[in-house]
C-alpha positions as CSV (number, residue, x, y, z in Angstrom):
1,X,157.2,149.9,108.9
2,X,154.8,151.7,106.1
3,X,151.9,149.8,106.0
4,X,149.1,150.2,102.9
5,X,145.4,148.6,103.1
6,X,143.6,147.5,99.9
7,X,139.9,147.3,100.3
8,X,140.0,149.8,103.3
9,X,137.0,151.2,103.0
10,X,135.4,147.9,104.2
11,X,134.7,146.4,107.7
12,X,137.8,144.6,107.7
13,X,139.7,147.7,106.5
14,X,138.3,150.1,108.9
15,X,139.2,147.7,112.3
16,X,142.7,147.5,110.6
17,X,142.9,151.1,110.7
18,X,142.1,151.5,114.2
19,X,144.6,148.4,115.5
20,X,147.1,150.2,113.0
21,X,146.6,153.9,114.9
22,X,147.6,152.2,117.9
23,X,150.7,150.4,116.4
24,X,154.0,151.9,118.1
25,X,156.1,150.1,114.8
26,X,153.6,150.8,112.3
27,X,152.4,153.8,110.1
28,X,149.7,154.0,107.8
29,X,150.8,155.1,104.5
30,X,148.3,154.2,102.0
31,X,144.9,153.2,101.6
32,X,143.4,151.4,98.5
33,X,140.1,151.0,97.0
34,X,138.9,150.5,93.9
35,X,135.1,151.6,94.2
36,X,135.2,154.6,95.9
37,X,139.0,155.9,95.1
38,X,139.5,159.4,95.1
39,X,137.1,159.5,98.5
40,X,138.7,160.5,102.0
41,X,138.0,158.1,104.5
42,X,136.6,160.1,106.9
43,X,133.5,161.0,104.6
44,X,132.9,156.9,104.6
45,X,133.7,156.9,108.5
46,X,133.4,160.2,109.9
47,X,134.5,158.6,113.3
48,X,137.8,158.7,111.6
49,X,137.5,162.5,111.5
50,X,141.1,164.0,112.8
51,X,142.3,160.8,113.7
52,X,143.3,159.8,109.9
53,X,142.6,161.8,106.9
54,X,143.7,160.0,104.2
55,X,141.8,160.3,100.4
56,X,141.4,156.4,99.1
57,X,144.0,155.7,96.4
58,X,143.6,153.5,93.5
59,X,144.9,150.2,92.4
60,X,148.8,151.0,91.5
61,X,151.3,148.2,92.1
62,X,153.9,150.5,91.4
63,X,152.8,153.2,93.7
64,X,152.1,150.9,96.1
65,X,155.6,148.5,95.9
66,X,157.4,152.3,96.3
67,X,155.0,152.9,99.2
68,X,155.2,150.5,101.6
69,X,156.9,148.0,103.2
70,X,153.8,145.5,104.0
71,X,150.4,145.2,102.6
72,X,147.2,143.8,104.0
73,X,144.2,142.7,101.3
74,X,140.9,143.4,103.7
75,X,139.2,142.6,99.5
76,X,136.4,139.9,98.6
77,X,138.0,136.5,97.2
78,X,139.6,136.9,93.4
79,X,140.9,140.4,94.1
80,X,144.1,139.3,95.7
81,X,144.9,136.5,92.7
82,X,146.2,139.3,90.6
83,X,147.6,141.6,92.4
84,X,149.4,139.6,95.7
85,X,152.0,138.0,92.8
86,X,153.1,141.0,91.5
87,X,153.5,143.4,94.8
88,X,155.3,140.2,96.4
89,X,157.4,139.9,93.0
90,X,158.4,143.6,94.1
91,X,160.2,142.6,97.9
92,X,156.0,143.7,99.3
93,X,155.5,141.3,102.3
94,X,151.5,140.6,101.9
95,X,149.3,139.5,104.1
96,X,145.6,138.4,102.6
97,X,142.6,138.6,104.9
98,X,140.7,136.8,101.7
99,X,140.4,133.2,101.0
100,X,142.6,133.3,98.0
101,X,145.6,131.5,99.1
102,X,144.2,130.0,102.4
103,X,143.7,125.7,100.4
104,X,146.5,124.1,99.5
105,X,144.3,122.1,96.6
106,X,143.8,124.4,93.6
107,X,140.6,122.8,92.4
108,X,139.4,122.5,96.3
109,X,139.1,126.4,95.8
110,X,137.8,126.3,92.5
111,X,135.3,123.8,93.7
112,X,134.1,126.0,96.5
113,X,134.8,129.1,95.7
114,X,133.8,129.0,91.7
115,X,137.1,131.1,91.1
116,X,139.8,130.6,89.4
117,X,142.8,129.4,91.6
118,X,146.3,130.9,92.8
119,X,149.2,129.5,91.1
120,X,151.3,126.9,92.4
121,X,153.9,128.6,93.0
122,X,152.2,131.5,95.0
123,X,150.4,128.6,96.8
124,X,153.9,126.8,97.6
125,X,155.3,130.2,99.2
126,X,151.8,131.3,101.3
127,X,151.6,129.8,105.1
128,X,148.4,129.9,106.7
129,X,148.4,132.5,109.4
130,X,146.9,130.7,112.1
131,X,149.2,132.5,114.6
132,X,149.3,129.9,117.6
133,X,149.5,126.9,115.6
134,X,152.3,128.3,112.8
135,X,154.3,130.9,114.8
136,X,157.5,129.7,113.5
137,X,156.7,129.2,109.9
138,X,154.8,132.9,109.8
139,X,158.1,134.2,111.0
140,X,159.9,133.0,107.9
141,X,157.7,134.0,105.3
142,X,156.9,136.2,102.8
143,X,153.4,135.9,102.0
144,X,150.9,134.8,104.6
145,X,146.9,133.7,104.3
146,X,145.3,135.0,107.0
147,X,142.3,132.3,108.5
148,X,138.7,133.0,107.8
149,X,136.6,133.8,110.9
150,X,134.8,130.5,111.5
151,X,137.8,128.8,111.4
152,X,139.8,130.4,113.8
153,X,137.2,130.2,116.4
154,X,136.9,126.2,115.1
155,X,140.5,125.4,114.7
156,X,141.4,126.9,117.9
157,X,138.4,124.8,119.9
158,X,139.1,121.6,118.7
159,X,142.8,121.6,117.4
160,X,143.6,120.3,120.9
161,X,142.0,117.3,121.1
162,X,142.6,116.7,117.5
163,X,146.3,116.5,118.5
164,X,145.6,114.4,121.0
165,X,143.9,111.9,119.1
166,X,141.2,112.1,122.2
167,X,138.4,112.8,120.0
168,X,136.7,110.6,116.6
169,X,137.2,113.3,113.6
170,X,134.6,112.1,111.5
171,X,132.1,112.7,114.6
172,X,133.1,116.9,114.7
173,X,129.7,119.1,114.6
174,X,130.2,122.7,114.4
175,X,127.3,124.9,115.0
176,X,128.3,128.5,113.9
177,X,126.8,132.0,114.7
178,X,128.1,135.0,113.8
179,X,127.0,138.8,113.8
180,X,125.7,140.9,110.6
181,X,129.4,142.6,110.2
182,X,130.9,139.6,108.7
183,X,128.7,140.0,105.6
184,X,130.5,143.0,105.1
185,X,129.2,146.9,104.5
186,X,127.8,146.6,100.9
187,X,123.8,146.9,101.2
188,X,122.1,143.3,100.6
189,X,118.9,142.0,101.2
190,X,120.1,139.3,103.7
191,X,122.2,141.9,106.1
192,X,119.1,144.9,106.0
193,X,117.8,145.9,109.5
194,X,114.1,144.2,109.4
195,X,115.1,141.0,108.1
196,X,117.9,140.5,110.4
197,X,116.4,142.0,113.9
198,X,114.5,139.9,115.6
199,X,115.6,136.7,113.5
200,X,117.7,133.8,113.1
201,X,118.9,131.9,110.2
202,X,120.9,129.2,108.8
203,X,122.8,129.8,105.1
204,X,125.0,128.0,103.3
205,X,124.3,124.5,104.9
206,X,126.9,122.4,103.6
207,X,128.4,125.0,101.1
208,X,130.1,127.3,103.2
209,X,133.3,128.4,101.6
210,X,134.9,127.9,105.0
211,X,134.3,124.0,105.6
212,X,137.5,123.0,103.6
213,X,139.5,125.3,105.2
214,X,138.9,123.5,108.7
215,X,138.7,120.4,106.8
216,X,142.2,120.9,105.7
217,X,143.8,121.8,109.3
218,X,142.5,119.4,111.1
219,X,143.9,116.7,108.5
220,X,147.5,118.1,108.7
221,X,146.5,117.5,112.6
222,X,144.9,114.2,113.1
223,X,146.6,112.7,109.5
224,X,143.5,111.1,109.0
225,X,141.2,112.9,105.4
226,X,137.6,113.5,107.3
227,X,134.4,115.3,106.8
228,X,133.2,117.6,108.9
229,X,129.4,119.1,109.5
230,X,129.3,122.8,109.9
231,X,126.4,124.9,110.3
232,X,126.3,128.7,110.1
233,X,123.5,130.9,111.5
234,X,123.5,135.2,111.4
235,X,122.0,136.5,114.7
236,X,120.9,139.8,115.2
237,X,124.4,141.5,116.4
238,X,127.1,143.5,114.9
239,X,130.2,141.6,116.3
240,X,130.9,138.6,117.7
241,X,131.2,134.4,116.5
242,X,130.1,131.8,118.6
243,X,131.5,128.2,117.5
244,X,129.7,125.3,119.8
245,X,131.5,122.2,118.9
246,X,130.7,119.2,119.4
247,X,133.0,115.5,118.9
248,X,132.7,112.1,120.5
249,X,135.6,110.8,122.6
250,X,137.6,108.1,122.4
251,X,137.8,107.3,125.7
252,X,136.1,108.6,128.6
253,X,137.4,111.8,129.9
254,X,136.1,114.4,132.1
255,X,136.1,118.2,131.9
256,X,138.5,119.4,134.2
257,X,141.2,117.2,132.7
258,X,140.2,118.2,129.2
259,X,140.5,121.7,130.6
260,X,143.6,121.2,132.1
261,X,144.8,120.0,128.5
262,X,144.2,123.1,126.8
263,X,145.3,125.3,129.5
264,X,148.2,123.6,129.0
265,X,148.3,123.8,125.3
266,X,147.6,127.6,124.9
267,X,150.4,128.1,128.0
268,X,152.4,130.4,126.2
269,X,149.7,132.3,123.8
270,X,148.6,135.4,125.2
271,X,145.3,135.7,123.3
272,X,143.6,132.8,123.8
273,X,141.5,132.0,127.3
274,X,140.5,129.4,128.6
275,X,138.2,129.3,131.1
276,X,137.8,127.3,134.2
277,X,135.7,124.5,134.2
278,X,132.0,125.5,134.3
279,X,132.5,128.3,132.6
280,X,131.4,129.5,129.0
281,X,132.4,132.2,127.3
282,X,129.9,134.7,125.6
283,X,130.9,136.9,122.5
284,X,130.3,140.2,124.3
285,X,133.3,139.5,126.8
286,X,135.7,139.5,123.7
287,X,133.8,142.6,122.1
288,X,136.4,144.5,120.0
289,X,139.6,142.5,121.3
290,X,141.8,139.8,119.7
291,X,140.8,137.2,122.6
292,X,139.5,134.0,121.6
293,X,137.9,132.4,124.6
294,X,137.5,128.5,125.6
295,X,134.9,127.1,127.5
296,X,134.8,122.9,128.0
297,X,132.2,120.7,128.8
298,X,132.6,116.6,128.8
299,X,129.0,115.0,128.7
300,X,130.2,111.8,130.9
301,X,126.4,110.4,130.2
302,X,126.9,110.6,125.9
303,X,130.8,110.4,126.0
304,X,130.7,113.8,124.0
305,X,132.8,116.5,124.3
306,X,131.3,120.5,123.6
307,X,133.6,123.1,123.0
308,X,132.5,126.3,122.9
309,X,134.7,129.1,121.6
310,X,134.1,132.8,121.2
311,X,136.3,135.9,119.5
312,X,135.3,139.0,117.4
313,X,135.3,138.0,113.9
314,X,136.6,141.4,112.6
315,X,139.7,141.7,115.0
316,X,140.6,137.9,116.1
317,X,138.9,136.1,112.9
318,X,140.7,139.3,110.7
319,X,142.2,142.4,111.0
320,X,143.8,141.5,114.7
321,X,145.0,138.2,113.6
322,X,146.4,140.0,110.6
323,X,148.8,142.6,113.0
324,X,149.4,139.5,115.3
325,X,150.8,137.9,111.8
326,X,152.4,141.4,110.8
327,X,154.3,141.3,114.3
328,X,155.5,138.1,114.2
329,X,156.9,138.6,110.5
330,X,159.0,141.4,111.8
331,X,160.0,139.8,115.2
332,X,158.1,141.8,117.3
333,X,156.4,140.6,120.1
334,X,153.2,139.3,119.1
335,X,150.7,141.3,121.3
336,X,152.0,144.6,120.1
337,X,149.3,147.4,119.6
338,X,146.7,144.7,120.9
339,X,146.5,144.6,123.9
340,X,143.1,146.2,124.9
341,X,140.9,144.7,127.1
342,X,137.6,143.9,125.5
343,X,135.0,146.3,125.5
344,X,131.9,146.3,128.0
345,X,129.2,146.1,128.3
């Protein structure tokens, strides 16, 4: 299949790239970018140099519809709006890494996102690309929304026990971390070397664009229309989320069995691990892979529950999730051209 990237001379773009390099179905055709069109990629990433060579084209749904078969949007939210419609219009399949089409509610995005919203009929078509919970729907569809990092590594923590019905939703506490990468490349303030080494810090308490995007899965879950409180923190690494979750059980439970659950749950999904009981993952042992890891611990003294689950926000909480979605459109298996161990140290 021809495959063409808009916004690939971001982050998100550039991991795409190398997952793509490595796809035995899959050929880079075109790349896209708006700013810096015209521009070879390996002069923005001369690690690219001799692997792909490639000038950055500019926006052309024409060009683009001729081009290629599927499309991946690695672009900032409101980019995709535009431009998804028509290319899908055109027999494109498209697959957005933004959070353009990811909330079913048109003013829930408009709310949080201070955008202008999808259509409905776009919105109708999209399915969330949460690969191990929607396998069979993203197989079927045209036009798929791929999660947001902090959600993935959520959803897939707690979406167990949510199922369940072992856990009280309105108790959920998600303490977020993630590395400087998921900010993206442009040059801010927030994201420059002295601020960030050395530091810590919280943003967007209570307003992060991601919270109704959980929100939302877990009610198609549990049924039940909940708050949650999520907290997000940048840490002084390039890679790497950490979600600690934390809920209040129903009924007394301890951790081995609560383990034993979602052993059993991700049975038959090859990227998600979870660990034995005791043990908790850390980001660096999913470094660069499409792992998401699973560590459980019930508090028998508070009746709580802590989840703690770890992946690579530019591979599993993007462009890895996005190839997992690509493979299962086309009925491949879904671990094709990702299965590399993590790297280490």
């Amino acid at each position: 299949m021809k495959v063409g990237i808009i916004g690939a001379n971001g982050y998100g773009g550039v991991e795409l790239i190398r997952l793509l390099q490595n796809h035995p179905f899959a050929e880079i055709e075109l790349l896209v970018s708006h700013s810096t069109s015209g521009t070879n990629i390996k002069e923005l990433y001369p690690h690219l140099l001799s692997i792909l060579e490639m000038d950055l084209a500019q926006v052309n749904v024409g060009q683009i519809a001729e081009s290629v078969d599927v499309v991946f949007f690695s672009t900032p939210p409101g980019v995709s709006l535009d431009l998804l419609p028509q290319l899908s219009e055109k027999g494109v399949l498209c697959i957005d890494l933004s959070g353009d089409h990811r909330l079913i509610d048109s003013e829930v995005y408009s709310q949080w996102y201070q955008k202008e919203p999808a259509s409905a009929n776009i919105l109708n078509q999209t399915v969330y690309g949460l690969s191990e919970l929607n396998k069979e729907k993203i197989k079927g569809s045209n036009l798929i929304a791929n999660p947001g990092c902090y959600p993935t590594a959520t959803l897939l923590g707690i979406l167990p026990v949510i199922k369940e019905d072992w856990v009280t939703s309105n108790s959920i506490i998600i303490d977020g971390k993630t590395g400087v990468s998921g900010a993206g490349r442009k040059n801010s303030l927030a994201t420059h070397f002295s601020e960030v080494n050395e530091n810590v810090k919280a943003y967007k308490l209570g307003t992060h664009q991601h919270i109704p995007e959980i929100e939302q899965l877990i009610e198609s879950f549990s049924g039940n229309t909940e708050n949650i409180t999520f907290s997000a923190h940048l840490v002084p690494m390039t890679r790497g989320i950490m979600c600690t979750i934390y809920a209040d059980l129903k009924e007394p439970v301890t951790s081995e069995t609560v383990t034993a659950l979602y052993q059993s749950f991700y049975e038959n999904h090859p990227f998600v691990r979870v660990r034995e009981t005791g043990d908790l993952p850390k980001t660096k042992e999913v470094y660069g892979s499409n792992y998401c890891d699973i560590g459980i611990h019930s508090d028998e003294r508070t009746n709580r529950l802590t989840i703690v689950s770890v992946i690579d926000n530019l591979v599993k909480g993007a462009a890895g999730q996005a190839v997992q979605n690509m493979n299962l459109l086309f009925g491949w298996d879904e671990t094709t051209g990702l299965t590399s161990a993590p790297i280490y140290p």
